[in-house]
C-alpha positions in Angstrom: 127.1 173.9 -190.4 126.9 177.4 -192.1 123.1 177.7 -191.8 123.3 176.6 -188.3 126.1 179.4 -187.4 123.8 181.9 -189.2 120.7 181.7 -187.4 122.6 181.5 -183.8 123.9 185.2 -184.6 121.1 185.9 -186.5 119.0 184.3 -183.2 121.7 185.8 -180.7 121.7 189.4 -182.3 117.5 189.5 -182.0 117.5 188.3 -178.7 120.3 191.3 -177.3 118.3 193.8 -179.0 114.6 192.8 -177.8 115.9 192.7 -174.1 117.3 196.2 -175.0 114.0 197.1 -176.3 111.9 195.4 -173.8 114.5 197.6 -171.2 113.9 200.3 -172.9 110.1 200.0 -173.0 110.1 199.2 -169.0 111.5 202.2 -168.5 109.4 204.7 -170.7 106.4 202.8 -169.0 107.4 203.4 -165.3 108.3 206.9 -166.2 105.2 207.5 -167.6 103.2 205.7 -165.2 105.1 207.1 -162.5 104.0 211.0 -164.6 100.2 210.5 -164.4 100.4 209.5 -161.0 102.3 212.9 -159.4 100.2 214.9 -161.9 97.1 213.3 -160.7 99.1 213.8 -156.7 99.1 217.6 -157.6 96.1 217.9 -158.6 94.6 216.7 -155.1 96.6 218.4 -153.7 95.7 221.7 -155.0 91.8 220.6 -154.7 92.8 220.1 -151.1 94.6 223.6 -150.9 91.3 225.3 -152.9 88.7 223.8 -150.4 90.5 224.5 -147.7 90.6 227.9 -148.2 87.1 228.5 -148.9 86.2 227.0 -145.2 84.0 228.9 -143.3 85.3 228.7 -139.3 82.7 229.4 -136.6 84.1 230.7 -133.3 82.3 229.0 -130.2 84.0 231.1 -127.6 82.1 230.3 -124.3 82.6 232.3 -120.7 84.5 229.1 -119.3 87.0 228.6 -122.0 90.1 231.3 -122.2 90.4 230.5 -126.0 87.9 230.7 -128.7 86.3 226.9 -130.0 86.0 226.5 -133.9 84.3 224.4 -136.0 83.4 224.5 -139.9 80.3 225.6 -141.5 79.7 222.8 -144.0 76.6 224.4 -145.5 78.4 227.6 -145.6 81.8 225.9 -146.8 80.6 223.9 -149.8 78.0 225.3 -150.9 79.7 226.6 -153.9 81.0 223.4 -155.0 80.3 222.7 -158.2 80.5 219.0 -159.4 82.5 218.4 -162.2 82.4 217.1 -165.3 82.2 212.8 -165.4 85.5 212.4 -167.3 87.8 214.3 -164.8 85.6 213.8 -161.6 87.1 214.6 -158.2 85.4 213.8 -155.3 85.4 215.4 -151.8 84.3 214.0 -148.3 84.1 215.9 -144.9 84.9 214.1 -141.9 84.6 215.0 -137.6 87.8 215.1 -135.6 86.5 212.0 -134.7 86.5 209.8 -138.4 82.7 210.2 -138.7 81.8 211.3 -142.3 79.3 214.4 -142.5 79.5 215.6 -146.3 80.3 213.7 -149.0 79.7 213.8 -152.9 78.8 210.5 -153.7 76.0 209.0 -153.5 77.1 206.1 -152.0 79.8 206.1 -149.1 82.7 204.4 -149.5 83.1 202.6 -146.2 86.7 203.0 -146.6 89.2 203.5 -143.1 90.1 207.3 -142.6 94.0 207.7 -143.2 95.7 210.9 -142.8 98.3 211.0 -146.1 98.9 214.2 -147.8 101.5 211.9 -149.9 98.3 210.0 -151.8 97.7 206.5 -152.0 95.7 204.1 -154.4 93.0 202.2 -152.5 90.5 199.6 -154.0 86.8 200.1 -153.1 84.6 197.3 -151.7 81.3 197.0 -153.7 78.1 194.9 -154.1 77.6 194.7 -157.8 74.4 196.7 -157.3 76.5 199.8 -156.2 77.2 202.1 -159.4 80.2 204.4 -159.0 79.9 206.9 -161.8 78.5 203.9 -163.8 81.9 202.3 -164.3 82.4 198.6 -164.8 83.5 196.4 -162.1 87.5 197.0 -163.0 86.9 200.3 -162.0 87.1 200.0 -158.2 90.7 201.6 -157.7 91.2 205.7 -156.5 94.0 207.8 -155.6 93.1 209.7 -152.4 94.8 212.3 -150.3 93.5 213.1 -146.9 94.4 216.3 -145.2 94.0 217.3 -141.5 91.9 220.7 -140.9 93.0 222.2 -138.0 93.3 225.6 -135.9 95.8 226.4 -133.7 96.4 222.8 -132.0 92.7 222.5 -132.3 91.5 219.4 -134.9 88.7 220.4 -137.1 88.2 217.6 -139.5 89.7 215.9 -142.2 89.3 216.4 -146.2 89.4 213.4 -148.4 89.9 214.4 -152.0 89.4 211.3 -154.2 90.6 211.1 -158.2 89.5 208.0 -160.3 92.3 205.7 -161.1 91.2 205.1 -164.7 93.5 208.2 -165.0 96.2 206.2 -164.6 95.2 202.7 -166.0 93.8 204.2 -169.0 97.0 205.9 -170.7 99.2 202.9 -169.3 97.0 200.6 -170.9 97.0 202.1 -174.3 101.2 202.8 -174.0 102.1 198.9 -173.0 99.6 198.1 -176.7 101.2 200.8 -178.3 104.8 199.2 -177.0 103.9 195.6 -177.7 102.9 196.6 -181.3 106.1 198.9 -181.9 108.5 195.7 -180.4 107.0 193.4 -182.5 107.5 195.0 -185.6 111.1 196.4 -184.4 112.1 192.7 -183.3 110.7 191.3 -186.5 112.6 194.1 -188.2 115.9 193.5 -186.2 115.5 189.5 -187.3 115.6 190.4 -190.7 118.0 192.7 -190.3 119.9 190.2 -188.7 120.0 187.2 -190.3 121.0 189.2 -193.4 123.7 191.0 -191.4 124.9 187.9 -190.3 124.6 186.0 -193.7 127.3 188.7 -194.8 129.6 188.2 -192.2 129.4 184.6 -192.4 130.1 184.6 -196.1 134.1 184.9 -196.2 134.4 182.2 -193.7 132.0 180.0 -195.6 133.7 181.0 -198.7 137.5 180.0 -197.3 136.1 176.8 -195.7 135.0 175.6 -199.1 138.0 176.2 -200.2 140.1 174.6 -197.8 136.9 171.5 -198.4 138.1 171.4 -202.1 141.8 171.5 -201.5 141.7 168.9 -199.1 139.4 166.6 -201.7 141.3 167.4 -204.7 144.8 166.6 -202.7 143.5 163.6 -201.1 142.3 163.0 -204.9 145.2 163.6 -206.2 147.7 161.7 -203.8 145.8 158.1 -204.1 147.3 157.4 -207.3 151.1 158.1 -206.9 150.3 156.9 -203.0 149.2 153.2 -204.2 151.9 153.3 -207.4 154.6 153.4 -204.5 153.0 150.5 -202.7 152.5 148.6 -206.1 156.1 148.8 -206.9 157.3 148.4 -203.3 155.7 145.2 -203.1 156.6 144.0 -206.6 159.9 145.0 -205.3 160.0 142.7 -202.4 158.6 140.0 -204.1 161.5 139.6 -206.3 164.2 137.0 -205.4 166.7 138.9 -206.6 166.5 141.9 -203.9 169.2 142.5 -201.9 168.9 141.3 -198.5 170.0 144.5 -196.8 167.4 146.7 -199.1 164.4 144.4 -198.0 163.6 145.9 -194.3 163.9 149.5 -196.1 161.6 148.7 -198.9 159.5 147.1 -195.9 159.2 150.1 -193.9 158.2 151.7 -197.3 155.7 149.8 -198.1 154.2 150.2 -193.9 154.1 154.1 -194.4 152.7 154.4 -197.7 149.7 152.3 -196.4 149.4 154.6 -193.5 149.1 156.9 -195.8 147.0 155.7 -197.9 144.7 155.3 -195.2 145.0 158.6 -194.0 144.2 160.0 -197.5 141.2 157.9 -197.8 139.7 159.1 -194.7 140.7 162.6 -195.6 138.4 162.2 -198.5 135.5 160.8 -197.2 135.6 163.3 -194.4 136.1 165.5 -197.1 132.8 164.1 -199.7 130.9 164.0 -196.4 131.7 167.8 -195.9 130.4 168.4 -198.9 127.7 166.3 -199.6 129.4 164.6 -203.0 129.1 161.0 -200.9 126.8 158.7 -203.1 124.1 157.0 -200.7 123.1 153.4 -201.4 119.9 153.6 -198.5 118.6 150.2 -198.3 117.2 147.8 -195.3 120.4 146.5 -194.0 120.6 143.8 -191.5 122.8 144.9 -188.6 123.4 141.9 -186.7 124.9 140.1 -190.4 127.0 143.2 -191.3 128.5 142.9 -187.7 129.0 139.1 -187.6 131.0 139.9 -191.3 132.9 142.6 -189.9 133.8 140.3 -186.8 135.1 137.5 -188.7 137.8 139.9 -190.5 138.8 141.1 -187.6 139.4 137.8 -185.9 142.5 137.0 -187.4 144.0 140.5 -186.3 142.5 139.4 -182.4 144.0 135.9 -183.0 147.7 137.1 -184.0 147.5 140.1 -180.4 146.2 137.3 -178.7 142.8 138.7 -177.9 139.3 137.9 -177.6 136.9 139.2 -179.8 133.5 138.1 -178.7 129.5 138.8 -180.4 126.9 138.9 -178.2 123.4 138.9 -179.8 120.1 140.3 -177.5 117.2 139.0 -179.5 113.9 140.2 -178.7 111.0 137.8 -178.8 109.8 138.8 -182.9 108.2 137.5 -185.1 110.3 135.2 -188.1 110.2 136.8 -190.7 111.1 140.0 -189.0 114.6 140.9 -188.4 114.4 142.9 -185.1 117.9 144.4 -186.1 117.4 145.9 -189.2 118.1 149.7 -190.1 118.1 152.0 -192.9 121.6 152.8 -194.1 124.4 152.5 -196.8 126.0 148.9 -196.2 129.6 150.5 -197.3 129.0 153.1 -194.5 127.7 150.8 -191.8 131.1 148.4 -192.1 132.8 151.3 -192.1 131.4 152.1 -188.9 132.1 148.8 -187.1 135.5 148.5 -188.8 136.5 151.5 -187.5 135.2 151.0 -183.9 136.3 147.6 -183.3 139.9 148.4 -184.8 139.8 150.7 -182.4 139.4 148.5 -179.4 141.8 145.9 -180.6 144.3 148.7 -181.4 144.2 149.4 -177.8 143.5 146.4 -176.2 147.1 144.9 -174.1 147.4 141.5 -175.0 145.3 138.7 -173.7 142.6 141.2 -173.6 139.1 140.8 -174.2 136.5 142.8 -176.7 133.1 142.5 -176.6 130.8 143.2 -179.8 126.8 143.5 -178.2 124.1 144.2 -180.8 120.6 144.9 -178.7 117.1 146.1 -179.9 115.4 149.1 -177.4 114.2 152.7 -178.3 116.6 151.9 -181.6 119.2 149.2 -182.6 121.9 149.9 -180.2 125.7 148.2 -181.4 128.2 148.4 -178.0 131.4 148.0 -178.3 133.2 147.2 -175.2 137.3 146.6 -174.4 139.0 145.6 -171.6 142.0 148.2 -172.8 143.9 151.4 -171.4 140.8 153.7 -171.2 140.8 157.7 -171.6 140.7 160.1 -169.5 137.8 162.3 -168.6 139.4 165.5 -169.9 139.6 163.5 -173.5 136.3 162.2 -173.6 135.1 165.8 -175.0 137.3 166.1 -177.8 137.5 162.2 -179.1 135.2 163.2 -182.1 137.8 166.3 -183.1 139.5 165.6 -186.4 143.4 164.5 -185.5 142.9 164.6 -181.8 144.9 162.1 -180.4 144.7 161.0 -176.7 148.5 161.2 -175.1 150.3 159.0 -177.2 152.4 157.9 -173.9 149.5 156.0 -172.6 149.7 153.4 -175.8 153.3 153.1 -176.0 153.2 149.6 -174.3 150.2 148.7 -176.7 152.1 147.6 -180.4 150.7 146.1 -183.7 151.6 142.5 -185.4 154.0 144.3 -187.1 155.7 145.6 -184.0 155.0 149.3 -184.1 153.4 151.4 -181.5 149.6 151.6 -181.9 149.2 154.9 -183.3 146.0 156.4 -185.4 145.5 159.3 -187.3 143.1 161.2 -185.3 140.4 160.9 -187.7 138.4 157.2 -187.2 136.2 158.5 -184.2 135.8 161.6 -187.1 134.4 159.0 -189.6 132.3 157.3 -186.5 130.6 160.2 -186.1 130.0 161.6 -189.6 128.6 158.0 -190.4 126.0 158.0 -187.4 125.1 161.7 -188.0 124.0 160.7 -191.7 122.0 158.0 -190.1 120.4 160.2 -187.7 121.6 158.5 -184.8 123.4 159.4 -181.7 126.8 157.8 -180.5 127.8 157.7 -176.6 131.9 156.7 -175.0 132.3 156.0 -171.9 135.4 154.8 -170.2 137.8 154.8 -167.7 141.8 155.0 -167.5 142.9 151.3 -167.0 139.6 149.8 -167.0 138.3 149.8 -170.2 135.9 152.3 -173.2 132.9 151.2 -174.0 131.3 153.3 -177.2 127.5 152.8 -178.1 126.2 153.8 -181.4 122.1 153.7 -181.6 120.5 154.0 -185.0 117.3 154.2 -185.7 115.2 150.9 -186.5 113.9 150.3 -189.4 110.1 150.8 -190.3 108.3 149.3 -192.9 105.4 151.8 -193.2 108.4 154.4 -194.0 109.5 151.9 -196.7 
């Protein structure tokens, strides 16, 4: 239980602080992705600013037009541009007021749609494998372009596309998200070491007072059995002799009822208690269910006979072979009765009279044991908390349900405790369902038993 509240914290604690961390990295890699790209943005943009001012205009002023007619010198304008180097290349194309391209640096054109956007904008270029763009591999197809619209006056010259290779961009971003991944899988790695230690500590006191609350309960359970069954011994010596008074013999009765309540209750207190703690001796050994049943079944009869209720066993035998018993699991025989006791006491404790209980023993994915009652139900709300140690369903509901003896059917909160604890240690699974007024049913599958496995 301890090892299982460990690594939740433990897993709880690294899982808060990697999505902190993976947070934390998002946002270091859109604010530097979001860096390179307005860098690279200025830097057009100041290409853009640089050729533009090195235009050479030509006036065309003509005896019919009032106003002089430009237009740009192109061999004039750029021829002082000098290429530059591979690494950082920017590329610039010269276009008519009309979109048609008339000086470009590369030696291929890019067939790509004129759009006027001073802003810049990542486009992806359309290429035949035979087309080399500054010998880059085919991932390198992306550029950020800004276009700018020449003009005089009201009078459109052209337009200026200055292109930048994206690899600006991808190539830093790239490295950064390897550069994260490493760093927050060493820091997570870190932080669940870090972790489960932290929360080994913290767990520590309360493992510490629960084993001591463990031992106190064993040792008092321990320690009560004797003086518990010395009371009963003499009770009942006591009303077996002739001589008792008349009017001390319901007394000594009532006695003698509690101190076997009690001595109950301290017994289950104890195994829950050895169970906690491991110290419960295991006697594993095939065990065949549908003969540990039918045992359990016939004590129980004479407790159905005296309520007058039925108490029924229903056996679904798969077509096996003889010598096979198709209902035989691993388990500790003590355990296993144990088990059945407790559940069908159960159903005959709450069970009106002339009720029926039905005991079904099936082979499927496992051996499956359902126990089924015609009694007072539970509630939905209870069916959560039926396996809690001393929860109790309303005890108003079973005050019309009595003992031979009498008494109001009561229990101690702790069978359905010991149902579970049994099954768990068989590695099986347990299911209730029921209705108020109609009935429980509980269904307790363990797993069959497998030669092979021994």
């Amino acid at each position: 239980m301890f090892q299982t509240t460990r690594r939740r914290l433990a897993l709880w604690y690294t899982t808060v602080t990697a999505v902190l961390l993976l947070c934390f990295a998002g946002g270091i890699y859109g604010y530097v992705r979001a860096t390179l790209i307005d860098r690279i943005d200025d830097t057009l943009n100041h290409v853009v600013e640089v050729v533009e001012r090195s235009l050479i205009f030509e006036s065309l002023s003509t005896a019919s037009r009032q106003s002089p007619h430009f237009q740009i010198n192109l061999e004039a304008s750029f021829q002082h541009q000098v290429e530059p180097a591979e690494d950082d290349r920017i590329d610039l194309e010269w276009f008519s007021a009309t979109g048609e391209l008339l000086w470009s640096t590369w030696e291929t054109p890019l067939n790509l749609p004129l759009h006027f956007n001073r802003m810049g904008e990542t486009v992806r270029i359309e290429r035949s494998p035979q087309e080399n763009l500054w010998n880059y591999t085919d991932s390198d197809v992306l550029l950020r372009q800004v276009t700018d619209r020449v003009q005089v006056d009201r009078e459109v010259l052209g337009y200026l596309r200055v292109s930048h290779p994206w690899f600006e961009v991808t190539k830093p971003t790239q490295q950064l998200m390897v550069d994260l991944a490493a760093v927050i899988s060493l820091t997570i790695i870190a932080v669940a070491a870090i972790g489960w230690f932290l929360s080994g500590l913290a767990m520590e006191p309360v493992r510490v007072s629960y084993l001591q609350l463990k031992q106190f309960t064993s040792d008092a359970s321990h320690e009560l059995r004797n003086p518990i069954a010395t009371i009963q011994t003499n009770v009942q010596v006591a009303l077996a002799d002739p001589s008792l008074d008349p009017q001390q013999h319901q007394p000594l009765q009532v006695i003698e009822r509690l101190t076997r309540r009690m001595g109950r209750l301290v017994n289950d207190l104890l195994f829950l208690a050895r169970q906690d703690s491991g110290m419960v001796e295991q006697h594993w050994q095939s065990i065949p269910l549908d003969a540990l049943v039918m045992e359990v079944i016939e004590e129980q009869q004479l407790i159905a006979r005296s309520r007058n209720l039925t108490l029924d066993f229903n056996l679904d035998s798969p077509d096996y072979p003889p010598d096979l018993d198709p209902f035989t699991v691993t388990g500790d025989w003590t355990q296993l009765s144990r088990l059945c006791t407790n559940l069908i006491s159960n159903a005959l404790q709450y069970t009106p009279t002339g009720g029926t209980i039905t005991v079904c023993l099936s082979q499927g994915s496992g051996v499956q044991l359902q126990v089924k009652d015609t009694g007072i139900g539970i509630a939905k709300a209870d069916l959560p908390y039926l396996f809690d140690r001393f929860y109790r369903v309303d005890a108003s509901r079973s005050r019309d349900i009595r003992d031979p003896e009498g008494q109001v059917a009561t229990g101690s909160g702790l069978g359905l405790a010991i149902v579970k604890a049994i099954v768990d240690n068989h590695h099986g699974s347990i299911k209730i369902e029921s209705q108020r007024d109609r009935g429980t049913t509980v269904t307790v599958t363990l797993p069959a038993y497998r030669p092979d496995r021994g």
